[in-house]
DSSP file (Angstrom, degrees, kcal/mol; ACC not computed):
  #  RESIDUE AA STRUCTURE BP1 BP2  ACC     N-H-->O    O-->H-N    N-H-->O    O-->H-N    TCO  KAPPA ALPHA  PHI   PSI    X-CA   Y-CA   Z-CA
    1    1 A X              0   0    0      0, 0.0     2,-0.3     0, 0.0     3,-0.0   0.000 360.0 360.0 360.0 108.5    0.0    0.0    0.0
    2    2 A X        -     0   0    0      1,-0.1     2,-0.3     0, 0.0     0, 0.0  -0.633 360.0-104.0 -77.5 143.3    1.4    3.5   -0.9
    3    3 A X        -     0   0    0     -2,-0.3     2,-0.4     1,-0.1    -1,-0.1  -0.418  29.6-133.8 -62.8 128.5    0.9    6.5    0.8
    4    4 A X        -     0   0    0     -2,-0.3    -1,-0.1     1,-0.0     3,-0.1  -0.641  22.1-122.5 -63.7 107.3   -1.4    8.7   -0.7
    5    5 A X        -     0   0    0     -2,-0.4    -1,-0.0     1,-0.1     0, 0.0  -0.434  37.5-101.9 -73.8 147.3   -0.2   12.7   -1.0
    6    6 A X        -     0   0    0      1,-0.0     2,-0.3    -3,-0.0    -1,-0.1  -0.286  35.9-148.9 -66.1 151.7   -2.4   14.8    0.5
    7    7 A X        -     0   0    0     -3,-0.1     2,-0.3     0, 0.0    -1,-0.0  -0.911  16.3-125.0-126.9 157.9   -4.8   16.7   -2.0
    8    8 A X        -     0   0    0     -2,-0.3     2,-0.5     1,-0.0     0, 0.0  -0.560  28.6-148.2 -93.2 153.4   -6.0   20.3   -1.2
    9    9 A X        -     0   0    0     -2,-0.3     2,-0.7     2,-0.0    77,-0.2  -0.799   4.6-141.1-127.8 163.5   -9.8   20.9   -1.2
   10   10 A X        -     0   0    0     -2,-0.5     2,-0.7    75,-0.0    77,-0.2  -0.912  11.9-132.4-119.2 131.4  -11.7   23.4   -1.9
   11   11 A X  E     -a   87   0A   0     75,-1.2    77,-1.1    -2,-0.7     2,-0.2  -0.869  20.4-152.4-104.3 129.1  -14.6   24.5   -0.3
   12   12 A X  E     -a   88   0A   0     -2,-0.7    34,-1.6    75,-0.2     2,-0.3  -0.502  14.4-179.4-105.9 131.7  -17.4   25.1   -2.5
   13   13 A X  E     -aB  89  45A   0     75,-3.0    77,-2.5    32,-0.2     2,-0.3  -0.958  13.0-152.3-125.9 143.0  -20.8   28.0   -1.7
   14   14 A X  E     -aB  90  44A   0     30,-1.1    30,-0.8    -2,-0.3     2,-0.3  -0.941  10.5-167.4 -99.8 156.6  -23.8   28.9   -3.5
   15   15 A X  E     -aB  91  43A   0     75,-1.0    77,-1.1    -2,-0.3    28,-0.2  -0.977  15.3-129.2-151.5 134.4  -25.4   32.2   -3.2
   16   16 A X  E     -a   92   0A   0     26,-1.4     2,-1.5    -2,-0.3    26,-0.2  -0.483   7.4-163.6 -81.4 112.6  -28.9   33.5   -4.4
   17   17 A X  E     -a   93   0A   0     75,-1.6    77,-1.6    -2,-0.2     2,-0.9  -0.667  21.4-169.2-104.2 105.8  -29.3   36.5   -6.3
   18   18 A X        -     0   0    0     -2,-1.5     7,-1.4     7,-0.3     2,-0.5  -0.511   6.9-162.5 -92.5 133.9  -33.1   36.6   -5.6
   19   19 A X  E     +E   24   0B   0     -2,-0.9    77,-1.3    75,-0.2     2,-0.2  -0.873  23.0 159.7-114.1 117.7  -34.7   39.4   -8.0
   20   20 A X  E >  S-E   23   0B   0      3,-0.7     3,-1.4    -2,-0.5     4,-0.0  -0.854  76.1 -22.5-161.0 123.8  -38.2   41.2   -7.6
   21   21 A X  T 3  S-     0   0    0     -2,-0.2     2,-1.7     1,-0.2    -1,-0.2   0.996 123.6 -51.3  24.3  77.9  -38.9   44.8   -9.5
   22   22 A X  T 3  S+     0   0    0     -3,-0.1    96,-0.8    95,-0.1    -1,-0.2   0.531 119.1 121.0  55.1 -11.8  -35.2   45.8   -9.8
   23   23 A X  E <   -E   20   0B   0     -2,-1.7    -3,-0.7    -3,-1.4     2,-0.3  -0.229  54.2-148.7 -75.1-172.2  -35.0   45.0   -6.2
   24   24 A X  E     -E   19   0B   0     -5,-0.2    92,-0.3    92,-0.2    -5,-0.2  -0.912  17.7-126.7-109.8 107.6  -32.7   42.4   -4.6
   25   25 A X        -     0   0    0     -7,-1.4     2,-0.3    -2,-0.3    -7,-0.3  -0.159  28.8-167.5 -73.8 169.9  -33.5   40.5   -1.6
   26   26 A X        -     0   0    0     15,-0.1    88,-1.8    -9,-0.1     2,-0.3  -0.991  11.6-152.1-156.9 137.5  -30.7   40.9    1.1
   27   27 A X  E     -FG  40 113C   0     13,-0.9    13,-3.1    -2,-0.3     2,-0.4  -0.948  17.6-136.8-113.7 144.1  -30.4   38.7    4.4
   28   28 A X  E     -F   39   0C   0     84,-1.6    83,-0.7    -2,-0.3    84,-0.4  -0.844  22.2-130.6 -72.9 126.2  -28.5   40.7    7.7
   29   29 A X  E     + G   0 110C   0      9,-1.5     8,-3.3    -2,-0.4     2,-0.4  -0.525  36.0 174.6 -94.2 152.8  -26.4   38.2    9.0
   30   30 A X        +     0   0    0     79,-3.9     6,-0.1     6,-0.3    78,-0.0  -0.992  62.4   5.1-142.2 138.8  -26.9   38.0   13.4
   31   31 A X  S    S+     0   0    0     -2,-0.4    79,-0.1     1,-0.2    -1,-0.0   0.513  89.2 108.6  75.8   3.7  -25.4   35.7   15.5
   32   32 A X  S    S-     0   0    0     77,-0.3    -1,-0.2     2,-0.2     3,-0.1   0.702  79.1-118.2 -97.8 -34.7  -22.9   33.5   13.3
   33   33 A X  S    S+     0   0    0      1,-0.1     2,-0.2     0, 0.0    -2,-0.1   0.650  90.6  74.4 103.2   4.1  -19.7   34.5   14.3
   34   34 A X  S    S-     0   0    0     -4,-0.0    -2,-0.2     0, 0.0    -1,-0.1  -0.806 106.8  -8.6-161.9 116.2  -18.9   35.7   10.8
   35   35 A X  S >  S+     0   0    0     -2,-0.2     3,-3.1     1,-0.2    -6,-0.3   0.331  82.2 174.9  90.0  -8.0  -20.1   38.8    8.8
   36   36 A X  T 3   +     0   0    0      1,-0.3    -6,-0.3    -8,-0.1    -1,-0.2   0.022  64.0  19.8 -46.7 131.9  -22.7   39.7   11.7
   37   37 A X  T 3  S+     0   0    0     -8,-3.3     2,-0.4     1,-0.3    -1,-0.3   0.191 107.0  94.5 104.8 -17.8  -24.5   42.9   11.2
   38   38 A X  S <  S-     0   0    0     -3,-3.1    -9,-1.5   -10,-0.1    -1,-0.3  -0.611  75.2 -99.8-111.4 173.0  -23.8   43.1    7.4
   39   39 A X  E     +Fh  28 125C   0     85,-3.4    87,-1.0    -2,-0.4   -11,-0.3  -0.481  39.4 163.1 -72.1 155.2  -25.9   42.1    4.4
   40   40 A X  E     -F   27   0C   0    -13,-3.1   -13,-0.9    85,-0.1     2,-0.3  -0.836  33.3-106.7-136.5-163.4  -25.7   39.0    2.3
   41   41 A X        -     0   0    0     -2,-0.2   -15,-0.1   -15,-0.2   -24,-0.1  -0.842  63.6 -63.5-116.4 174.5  -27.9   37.0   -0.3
   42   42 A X  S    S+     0   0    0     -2,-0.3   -26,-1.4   -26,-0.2     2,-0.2  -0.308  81.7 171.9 -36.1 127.3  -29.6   33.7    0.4
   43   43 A X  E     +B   15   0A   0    -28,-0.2   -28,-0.2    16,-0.2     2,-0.2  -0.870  18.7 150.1-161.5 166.0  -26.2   31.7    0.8
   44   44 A X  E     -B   14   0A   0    -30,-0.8   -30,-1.1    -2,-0.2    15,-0.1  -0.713  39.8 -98.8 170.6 151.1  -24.7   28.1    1.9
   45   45 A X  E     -B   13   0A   0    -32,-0.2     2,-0.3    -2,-0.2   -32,-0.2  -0.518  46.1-103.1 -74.7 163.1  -21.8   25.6    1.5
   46   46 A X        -     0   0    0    -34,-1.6   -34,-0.1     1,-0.1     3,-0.1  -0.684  22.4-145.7 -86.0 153.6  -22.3   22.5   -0.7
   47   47 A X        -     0   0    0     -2,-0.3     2,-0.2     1,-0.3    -1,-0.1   0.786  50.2-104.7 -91.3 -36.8  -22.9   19.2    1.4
   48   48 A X  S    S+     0   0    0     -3,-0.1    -1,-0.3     1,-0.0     3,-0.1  -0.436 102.9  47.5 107.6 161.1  -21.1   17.3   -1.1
   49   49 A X  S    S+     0   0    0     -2,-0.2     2,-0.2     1,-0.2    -2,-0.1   0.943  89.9 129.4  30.8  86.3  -22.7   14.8   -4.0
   50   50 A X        -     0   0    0     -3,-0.1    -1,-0.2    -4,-0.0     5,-0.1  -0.630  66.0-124.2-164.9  98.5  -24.9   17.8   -4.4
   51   51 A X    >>  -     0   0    0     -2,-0.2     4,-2.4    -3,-0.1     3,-1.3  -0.252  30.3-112.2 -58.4 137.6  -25.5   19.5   -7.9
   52   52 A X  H 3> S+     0   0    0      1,-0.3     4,-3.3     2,-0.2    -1,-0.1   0.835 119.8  39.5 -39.2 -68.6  -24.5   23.5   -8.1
   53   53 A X  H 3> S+     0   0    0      1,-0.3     4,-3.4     2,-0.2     5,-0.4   0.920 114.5  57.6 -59.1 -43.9  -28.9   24.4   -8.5
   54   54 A X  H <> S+     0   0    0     -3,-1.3     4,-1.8     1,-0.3    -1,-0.3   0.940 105.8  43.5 -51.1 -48.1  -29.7   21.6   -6.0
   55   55 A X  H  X S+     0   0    0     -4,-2.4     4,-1.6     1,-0.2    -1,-0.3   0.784 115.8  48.8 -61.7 -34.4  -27.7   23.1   -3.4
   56   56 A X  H  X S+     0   0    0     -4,-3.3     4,-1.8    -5,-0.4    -1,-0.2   0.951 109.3  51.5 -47.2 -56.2  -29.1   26.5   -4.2
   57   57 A X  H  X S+     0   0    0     -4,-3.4     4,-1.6     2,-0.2    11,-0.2   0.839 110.0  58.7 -49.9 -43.1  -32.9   25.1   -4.3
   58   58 A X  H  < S+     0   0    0     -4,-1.8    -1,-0.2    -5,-0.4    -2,-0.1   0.780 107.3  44.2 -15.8 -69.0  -31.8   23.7   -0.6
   59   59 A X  H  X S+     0   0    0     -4,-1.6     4,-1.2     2,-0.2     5,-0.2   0.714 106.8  52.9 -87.0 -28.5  -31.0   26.7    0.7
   60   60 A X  H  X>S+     0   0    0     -4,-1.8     4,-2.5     1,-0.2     6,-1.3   0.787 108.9  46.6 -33.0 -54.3  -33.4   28.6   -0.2
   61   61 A X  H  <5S+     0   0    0     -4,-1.6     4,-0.5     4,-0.3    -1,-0.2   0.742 118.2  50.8 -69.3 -27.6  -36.1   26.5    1.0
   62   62 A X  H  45S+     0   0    0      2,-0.1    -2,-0.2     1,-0.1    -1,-0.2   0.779 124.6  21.9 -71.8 -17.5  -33.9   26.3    4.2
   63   63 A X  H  <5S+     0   0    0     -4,-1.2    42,-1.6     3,-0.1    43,-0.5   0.870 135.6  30.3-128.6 -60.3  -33.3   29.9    4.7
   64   64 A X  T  <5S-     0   0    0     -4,-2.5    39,-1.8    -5,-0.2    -3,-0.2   0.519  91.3-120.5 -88.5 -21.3  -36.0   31.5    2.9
   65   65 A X  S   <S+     0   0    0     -5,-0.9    36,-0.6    -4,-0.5    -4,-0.3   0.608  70.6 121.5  85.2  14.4  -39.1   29.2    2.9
   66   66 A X  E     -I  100   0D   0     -6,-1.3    -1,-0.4    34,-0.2     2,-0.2  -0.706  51.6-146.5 -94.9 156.4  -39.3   28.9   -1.2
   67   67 A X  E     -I   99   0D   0     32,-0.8    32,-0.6    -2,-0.2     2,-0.2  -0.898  16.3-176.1-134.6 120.2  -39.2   26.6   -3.1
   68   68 A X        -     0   0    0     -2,-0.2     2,-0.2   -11,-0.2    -7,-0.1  -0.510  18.5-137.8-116.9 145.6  -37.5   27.0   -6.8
   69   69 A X    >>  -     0   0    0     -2,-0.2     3,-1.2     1,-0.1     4,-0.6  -0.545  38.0 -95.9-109.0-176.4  -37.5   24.4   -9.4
   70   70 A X  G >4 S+     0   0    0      1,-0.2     3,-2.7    -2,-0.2    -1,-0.1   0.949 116.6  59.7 -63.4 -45.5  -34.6   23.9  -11.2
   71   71 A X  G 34 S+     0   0    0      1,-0.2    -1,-0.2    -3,-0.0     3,-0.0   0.253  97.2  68.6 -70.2  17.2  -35.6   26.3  -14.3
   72   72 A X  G <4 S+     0   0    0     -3,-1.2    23,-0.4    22,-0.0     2,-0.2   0.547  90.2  53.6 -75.1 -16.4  -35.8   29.0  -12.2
   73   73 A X    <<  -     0   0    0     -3,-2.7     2,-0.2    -4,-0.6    21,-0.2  -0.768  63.1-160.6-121.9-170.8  -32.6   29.6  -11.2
   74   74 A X  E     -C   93   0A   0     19,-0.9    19,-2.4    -2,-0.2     2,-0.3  -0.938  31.5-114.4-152.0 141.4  -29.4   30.3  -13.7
   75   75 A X  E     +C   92   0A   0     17,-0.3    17,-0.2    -2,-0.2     3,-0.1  -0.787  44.8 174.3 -84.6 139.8  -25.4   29.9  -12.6
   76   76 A X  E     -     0   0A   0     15,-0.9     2,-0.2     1,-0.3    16,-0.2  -0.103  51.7  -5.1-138.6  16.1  -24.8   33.7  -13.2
   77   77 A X  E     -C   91   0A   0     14,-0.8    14,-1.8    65,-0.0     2,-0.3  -0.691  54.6-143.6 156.0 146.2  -21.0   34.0  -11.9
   78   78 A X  E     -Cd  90 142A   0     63,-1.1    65,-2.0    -2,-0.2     2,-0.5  -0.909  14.0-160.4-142.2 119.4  -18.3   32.1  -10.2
   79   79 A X  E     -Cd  89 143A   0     10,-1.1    10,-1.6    -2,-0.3    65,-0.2  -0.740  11.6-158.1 -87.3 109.0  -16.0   33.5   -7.8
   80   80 A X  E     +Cd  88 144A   0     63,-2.8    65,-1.6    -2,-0.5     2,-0.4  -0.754  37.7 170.2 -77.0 157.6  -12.1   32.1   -6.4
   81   81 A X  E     -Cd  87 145A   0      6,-1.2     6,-2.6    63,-0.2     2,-0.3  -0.890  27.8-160.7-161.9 139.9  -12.0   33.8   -3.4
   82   82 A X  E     +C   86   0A   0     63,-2.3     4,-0.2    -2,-0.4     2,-0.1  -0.985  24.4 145.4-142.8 124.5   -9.6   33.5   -0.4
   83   83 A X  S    S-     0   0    0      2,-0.7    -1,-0.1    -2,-0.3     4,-0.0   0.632  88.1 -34.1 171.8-153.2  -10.2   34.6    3.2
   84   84 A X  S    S+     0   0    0     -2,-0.1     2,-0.2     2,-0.0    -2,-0.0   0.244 141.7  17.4 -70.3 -25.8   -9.0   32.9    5.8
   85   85 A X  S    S-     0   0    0    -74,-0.1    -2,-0.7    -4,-0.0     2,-0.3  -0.562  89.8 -95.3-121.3-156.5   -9.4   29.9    3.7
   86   86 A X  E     + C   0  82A   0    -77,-0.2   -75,-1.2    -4,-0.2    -4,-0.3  -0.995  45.8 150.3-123.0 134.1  -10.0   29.1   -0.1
   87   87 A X  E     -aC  11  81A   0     -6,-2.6    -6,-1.2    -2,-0.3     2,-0.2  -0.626  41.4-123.1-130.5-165.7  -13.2   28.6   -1.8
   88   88 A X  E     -aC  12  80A   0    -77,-1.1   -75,-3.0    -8,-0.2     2,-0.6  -0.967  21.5-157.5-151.3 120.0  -15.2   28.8   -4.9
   89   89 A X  E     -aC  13  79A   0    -10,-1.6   -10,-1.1    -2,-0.2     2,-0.5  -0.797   1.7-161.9 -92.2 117.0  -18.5   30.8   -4.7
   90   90 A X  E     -aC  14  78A   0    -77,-2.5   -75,-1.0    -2,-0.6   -12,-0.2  -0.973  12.7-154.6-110.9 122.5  -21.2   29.9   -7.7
   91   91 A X  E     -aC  15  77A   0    -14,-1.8   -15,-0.9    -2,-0.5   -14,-0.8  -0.532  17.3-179.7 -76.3 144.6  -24.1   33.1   -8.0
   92   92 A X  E     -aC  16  75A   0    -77,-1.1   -75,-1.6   -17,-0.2     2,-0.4  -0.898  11.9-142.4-135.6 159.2  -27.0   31.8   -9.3
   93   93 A X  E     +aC  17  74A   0    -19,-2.4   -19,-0.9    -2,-0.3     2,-0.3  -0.997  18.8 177.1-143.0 162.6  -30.1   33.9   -9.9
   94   94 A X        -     0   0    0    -77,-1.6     2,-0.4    -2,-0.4   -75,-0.2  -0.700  11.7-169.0-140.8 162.4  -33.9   33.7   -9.7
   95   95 A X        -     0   0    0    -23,-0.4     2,-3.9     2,-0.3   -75,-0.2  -0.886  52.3 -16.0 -97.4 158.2  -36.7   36.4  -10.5
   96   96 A X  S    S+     0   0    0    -77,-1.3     2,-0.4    -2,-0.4   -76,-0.1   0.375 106.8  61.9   4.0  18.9  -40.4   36.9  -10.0
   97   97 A X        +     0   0    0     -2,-3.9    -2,-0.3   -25,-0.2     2,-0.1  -0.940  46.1 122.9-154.0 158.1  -41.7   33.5   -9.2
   98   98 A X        -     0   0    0     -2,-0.4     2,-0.6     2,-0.1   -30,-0.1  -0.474  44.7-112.1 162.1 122.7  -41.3   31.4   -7.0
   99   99 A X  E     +I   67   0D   0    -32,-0.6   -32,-0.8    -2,-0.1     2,-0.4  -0.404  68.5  44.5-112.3 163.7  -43.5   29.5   -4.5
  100  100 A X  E    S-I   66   0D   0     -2,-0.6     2,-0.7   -34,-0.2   -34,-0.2  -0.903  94.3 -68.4 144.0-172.5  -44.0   29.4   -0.8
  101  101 A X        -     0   0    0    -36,-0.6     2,-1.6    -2,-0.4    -2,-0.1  -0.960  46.8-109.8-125.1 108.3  -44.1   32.6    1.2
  102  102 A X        +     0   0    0     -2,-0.7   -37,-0.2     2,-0.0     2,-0.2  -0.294  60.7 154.2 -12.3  55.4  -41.1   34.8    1.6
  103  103 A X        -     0   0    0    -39,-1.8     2,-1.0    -2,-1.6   -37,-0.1  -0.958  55.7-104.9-143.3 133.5  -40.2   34.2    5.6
  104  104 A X        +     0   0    0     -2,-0.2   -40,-0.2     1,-0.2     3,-0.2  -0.439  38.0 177.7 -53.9  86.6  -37.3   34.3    7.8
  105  105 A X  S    S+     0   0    0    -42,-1.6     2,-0.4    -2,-1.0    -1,-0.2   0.566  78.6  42.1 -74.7 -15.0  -36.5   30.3    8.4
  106  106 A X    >>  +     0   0    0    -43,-0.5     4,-2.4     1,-0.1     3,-1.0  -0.750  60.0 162.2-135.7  88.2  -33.3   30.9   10.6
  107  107 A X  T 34 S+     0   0    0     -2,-0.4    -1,-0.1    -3,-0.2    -2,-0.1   0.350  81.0  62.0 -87.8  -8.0  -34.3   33.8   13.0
  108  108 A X  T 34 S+     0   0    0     -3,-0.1    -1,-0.2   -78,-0.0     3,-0.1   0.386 114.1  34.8-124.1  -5.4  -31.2   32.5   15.2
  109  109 A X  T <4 S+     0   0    0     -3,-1.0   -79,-3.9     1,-0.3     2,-0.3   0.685 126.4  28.5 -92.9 -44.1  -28.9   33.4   11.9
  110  110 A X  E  <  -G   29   0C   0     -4,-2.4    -1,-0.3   -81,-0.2   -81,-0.2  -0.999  51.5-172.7-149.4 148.7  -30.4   36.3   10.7
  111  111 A X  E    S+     0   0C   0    -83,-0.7     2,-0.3    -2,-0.3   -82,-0.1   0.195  71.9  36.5-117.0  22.3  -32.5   39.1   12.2
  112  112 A X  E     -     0   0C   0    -84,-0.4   -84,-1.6   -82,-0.0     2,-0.3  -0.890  55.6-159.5-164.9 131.9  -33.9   41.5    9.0
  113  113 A X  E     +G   27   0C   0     -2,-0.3     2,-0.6   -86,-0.2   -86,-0.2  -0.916  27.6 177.2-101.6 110.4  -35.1   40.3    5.6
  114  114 A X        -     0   0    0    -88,-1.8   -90,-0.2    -2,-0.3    -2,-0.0  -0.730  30.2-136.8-112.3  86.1  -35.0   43.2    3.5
  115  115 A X        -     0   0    0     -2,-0.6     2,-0.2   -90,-0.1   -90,-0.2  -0.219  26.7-163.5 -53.5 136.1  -35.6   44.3   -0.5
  116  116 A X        -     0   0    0    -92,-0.3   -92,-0.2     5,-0.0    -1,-0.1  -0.741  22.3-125.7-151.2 111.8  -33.1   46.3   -1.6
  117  117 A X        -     0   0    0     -2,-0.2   -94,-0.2     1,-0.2   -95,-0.1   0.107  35.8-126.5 -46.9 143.7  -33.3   48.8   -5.1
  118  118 A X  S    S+     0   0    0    -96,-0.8     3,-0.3     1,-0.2    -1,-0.2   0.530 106.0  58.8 -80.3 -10.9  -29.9   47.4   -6.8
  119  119 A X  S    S+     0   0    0      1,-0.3     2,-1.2   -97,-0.2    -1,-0.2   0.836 108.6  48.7-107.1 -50.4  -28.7   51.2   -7.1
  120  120 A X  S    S+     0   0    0      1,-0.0    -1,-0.3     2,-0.0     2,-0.2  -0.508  74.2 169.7-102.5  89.1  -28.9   51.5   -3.6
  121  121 A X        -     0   0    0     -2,-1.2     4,-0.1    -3,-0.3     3,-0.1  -0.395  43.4 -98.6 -75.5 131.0  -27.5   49.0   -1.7
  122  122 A X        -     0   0    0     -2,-0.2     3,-0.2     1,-0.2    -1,-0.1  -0.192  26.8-135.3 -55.0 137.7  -27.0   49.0    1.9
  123  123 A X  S    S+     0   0    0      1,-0.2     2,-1.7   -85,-0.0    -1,-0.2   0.769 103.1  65.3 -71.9  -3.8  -22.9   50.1    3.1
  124  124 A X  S    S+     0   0    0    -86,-0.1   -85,-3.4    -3,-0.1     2,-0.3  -0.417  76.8 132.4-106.7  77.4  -22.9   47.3    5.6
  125  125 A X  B    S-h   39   0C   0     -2,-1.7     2,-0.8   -87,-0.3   -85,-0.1  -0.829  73.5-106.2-123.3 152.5  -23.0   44.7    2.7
  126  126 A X    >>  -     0   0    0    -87,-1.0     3,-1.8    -2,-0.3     4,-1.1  -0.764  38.3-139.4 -83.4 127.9  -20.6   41.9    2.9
  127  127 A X  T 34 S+     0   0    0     -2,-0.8    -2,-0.0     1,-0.3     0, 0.0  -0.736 101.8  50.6 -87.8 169.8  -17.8   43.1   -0.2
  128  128 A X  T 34 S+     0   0    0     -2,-0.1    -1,-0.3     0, 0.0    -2,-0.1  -0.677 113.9  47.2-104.0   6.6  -17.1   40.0   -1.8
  129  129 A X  T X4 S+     0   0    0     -3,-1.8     3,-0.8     2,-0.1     4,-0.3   0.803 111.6  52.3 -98.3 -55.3  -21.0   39.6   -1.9
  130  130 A X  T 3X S+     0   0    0     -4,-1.1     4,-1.9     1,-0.3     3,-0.4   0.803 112.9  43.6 -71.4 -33.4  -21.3   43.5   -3.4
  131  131 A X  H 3> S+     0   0    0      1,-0.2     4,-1.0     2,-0.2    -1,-0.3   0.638 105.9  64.1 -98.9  22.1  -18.8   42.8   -6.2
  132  132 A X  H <4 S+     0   0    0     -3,-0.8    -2,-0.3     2,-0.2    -1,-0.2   0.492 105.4  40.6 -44.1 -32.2  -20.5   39.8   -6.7
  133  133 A X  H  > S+     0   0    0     -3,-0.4     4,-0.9    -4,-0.3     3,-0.5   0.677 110.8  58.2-120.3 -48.2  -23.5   41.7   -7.6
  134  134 A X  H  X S+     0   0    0     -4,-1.9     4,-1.4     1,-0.2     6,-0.3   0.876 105.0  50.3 -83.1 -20.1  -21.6   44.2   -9.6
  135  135 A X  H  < S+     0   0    0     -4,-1.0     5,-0.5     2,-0.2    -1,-0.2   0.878 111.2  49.2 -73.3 -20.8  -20.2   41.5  -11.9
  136  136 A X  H >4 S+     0   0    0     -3,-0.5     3,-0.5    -4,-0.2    -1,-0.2   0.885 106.7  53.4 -29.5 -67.3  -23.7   40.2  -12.4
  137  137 A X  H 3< S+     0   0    0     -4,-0.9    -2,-0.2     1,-0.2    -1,-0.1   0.669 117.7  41.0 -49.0 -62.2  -24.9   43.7  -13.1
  138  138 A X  T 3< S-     0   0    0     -4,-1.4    -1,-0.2     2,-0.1    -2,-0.2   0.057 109.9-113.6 -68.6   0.3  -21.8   43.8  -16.0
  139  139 A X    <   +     0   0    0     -3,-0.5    -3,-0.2     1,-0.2    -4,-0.1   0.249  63.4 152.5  62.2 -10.4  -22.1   40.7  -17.3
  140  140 A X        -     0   0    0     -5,-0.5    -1,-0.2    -6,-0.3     3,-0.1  -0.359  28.2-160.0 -55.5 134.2  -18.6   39.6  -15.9
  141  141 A X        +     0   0    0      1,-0.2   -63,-1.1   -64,-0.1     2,-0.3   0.878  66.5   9.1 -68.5 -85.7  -18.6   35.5  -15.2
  142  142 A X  E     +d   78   0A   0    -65,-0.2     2,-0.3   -63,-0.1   -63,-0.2  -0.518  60.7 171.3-124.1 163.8  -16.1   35.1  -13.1
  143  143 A X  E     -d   79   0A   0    -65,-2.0   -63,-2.8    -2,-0.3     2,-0.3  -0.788  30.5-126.3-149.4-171.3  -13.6   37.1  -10.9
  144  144 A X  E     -d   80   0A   0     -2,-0.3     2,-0.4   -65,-0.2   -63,-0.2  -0.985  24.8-170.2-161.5 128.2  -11.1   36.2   -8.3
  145  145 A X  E     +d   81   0A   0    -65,-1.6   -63,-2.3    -2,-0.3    -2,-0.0  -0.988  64.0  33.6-138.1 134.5  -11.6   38.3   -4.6
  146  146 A X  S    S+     0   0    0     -2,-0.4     2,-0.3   -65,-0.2    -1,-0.1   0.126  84.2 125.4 113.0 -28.3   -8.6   38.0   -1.6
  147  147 A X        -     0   0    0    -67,-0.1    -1,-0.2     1,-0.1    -3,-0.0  -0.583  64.5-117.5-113.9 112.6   -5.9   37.7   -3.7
  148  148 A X        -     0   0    0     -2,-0.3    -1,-0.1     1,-0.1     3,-0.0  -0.137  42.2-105.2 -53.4 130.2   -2.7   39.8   -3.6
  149  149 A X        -     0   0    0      1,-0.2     2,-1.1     2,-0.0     3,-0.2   0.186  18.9-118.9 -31.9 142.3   -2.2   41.8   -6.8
  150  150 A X        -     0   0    0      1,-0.2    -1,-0.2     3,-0.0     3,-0.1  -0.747  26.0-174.0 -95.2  89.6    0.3   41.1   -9.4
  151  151 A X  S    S+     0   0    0     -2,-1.1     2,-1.0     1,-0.2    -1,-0.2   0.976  75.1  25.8 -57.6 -65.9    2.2   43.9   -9.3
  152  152 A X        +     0   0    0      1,-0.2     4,-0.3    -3,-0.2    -1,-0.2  -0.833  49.9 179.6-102.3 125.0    4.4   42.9  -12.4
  153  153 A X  S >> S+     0   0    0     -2,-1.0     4,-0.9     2,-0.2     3,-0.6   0.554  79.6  70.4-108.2 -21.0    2.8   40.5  -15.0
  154  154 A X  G >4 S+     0   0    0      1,-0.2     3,-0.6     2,-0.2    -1,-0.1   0.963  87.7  63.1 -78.8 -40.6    6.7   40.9  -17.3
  155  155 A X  G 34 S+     0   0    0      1,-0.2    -1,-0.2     2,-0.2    -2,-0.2   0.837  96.2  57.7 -43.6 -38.5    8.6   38.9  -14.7
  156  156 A X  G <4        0   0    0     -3,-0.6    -1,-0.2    -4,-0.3    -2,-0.2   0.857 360.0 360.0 -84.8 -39.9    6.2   35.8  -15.7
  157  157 A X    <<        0   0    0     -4,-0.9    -1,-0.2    -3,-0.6    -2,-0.2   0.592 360.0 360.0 -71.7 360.0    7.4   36.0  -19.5
């Protein structure tokens, strides 16, 4: 038996860009230990064996009390992003339907649900969340957030 090299992992989120008249819905985060007090979207890790929309559909229904089929929502951006760890963020987005009744499901996570016009956005928004939302907005797919600049890009040729 050979020893196996360790392999790095990645931990993997979706996050909801939930859409109704130009607004954006926006959860406060309370009580986590991470981000408290600023806005986010509808959010969660993948469990693992878990397709990108499922895990979205999941959370939603966990977190929001909807329930979204799969041709409601659309992968709309993917983010590398490094923190304290490393992940990979997939935006997904949903608009005007969707059923169940709108309601705070984790009152012990988060303490305001809030619509919020996409030109005005709250300051206490979590930033890798807020350019998240402006690459949406722009059409950029994917971006990279955490990461020290590359000051000279001519040393690599």
């Amino acid at each position: 038996m050979t020893n196996q090299p360790h392999r790095f992992k990645l931990i993997g989120a979706v996050h909801l860009f939930l859409m109704h008249d130009k607004k954006i819905l926006l959860l406060r985060r309370f009580n986590t230990g991470y981000e408290d007090g600023n806005y986010s979207v509808v959010a969660g890790h993948l469990d693992g064996d878990e397709e990108i929309k499922a895990a979205m559909i999941r959370e939603a229904r966990e977190e929001v009390g909807i329930e979204l089929a799969s041709g409601d929502v659309q992968v709309v951006g993917v983010m590398h992003r490094k923190s304290n760890d490393e992940r990979v963020d997939f935006f997904l987005a949903a608009d005007e339907r969707w059923p169940g009744e709108l309601r705070n499901c984790e009152p012990d996570q988060c303490d305001e649900l809030a619509w919020f016009d996409l030109d005005s956005l709250p300051t206490n928004m979590i930033p890798y969340v807020r350019r998240a939302l402006a690459n949406y907005r722009a059409g950029r797919w994917f971006d990279s957030f955490g990461w020290e600049p590359l000051a000279n890009f001519s040393s690599f040729r």
